[in-house]
N, C-alpha and C positions, 0 to 999 in steps of 0.2 A: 668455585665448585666445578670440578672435570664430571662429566656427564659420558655415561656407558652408550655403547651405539643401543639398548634397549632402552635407554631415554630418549633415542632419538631415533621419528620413523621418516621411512621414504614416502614421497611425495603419491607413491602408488596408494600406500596402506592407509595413510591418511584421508586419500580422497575415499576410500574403502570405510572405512572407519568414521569419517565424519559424514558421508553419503554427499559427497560434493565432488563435481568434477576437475580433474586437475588444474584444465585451464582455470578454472574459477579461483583454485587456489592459488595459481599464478598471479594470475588478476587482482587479488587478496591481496598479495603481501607487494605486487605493485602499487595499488594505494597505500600500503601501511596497516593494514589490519591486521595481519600474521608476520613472523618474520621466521628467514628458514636461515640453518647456518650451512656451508656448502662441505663439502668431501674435497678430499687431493684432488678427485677428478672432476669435479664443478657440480657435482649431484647435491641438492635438497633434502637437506634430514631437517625437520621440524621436531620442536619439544613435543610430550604429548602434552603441556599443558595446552598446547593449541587447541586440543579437540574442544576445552571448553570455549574458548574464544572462537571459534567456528561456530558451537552450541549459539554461544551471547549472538552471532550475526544474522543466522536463522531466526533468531526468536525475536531479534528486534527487527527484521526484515518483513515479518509476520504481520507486524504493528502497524507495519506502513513506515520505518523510518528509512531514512534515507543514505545509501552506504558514507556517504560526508555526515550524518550526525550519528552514525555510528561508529564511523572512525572518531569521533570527538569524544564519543562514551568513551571506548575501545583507549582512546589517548591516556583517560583516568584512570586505567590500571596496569599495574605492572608486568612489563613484558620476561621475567627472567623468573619467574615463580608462578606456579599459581594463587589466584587471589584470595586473600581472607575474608571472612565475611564481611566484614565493615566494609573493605575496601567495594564487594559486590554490592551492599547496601547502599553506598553511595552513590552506586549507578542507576539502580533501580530506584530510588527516590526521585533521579532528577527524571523517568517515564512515568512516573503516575499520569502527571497533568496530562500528556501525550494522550497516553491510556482513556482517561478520563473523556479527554475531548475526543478521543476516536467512537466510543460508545455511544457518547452522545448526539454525536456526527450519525451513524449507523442507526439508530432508535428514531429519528428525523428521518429515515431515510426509508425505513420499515412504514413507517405510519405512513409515510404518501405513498409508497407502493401497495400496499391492502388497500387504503383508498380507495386505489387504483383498479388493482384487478377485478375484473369482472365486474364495478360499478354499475356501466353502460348508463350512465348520467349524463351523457349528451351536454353534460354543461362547459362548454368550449370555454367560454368567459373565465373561470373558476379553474380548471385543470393544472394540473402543477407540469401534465406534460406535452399539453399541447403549446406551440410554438408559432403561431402569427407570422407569418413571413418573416422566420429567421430572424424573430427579435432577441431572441436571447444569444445570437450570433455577435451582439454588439456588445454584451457583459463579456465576452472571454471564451475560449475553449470549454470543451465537455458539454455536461447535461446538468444548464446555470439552475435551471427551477428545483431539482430533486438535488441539488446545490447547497438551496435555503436559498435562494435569490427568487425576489416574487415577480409571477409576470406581468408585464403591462396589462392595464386594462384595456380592453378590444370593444372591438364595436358591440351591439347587442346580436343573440345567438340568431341565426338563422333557422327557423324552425326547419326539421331533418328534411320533411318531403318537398320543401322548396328548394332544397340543396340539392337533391335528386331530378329537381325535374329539368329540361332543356334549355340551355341557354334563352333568356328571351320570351320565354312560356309559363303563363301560373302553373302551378301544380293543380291536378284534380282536387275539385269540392270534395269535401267529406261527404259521405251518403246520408 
């Protein structure tokens, strides 16, 4: 099939049109996400089926996937047409579980942050975000407790106004 140059855009209109910067689009079709065909004089016309495939990288981007498992979707469909529905459905089946675990990931993550805010529960022992001399430094990068990784158990709480008071000094009796 010979394609009209209004099947085919330049790399300006595109990034225009798909709201993506050129380098990105560059970047794109050096991984293999896009592919562009060249001009006599080495310029970039992309098909417009691109813009969906641009569309597919934003939204699985969204997701949290990863430009390597999106090129892996990206691989299951066909670069010289745009896709049929099946062929989309195919793609989209293999995100559910993805999906699924992202939500459920975020819903864990909502509940210990309300918890959280503005408690003033003072209970060190129990906190999903207090951290004991950088124990949770030894599970891995990030923030391991709001993770779903639970924290050691620690010594017993130091009641607050002992924590306040001077190195080496009870705190005041209660009146």
């Amino acid at each position: 099939m010979t394609l009209s140059t209004r099947d085919l855009l330049p790399i300006g209109e595109l990034s225009a049109r798909g709201g993506i910067a050129a380098s990105a689009l560059r970047y794109y079709e050096d991984l293999g996400l896009i592919h562009s065909e060249r001009t006599s004089g080495g310029q970039r016309r992309y098909r417009r089926s691109t813009l969906r495939r641009l569309a597919f990288i934003r939204a699985a981007q969204r997701i949290g996937l990863s430009l390597d498992e999106v090129g892996a979707s990206l691989a299951r469909l066909p670069v010289d047409h745009v896709p049929t529905a099946a062929e989309w459905s195919g793609v989209a089946r293999s995100w559910e579980q993805r999906i699924d675990d992202q939500i459920a990931e975020l819903q864990r993550l909502k509940s210990k942050l309300t918890s959280c805010v503005g408690c003033g529960c003072l209970s060190l022992t129990r906190c999903g975000l207090y951290n004991v001399d950088d124990a949770a430094g030894a599970a891995g990068p990030g923030a391991r407790y709001l993770l779903g990784e639970t924290a050691p158990e620690t010594a017993p709480e130091t009641p607050p106004d002992a924590a306040s008071a001077p190195h080496g000094s009870a705190a005041p009796a209660a009146p």
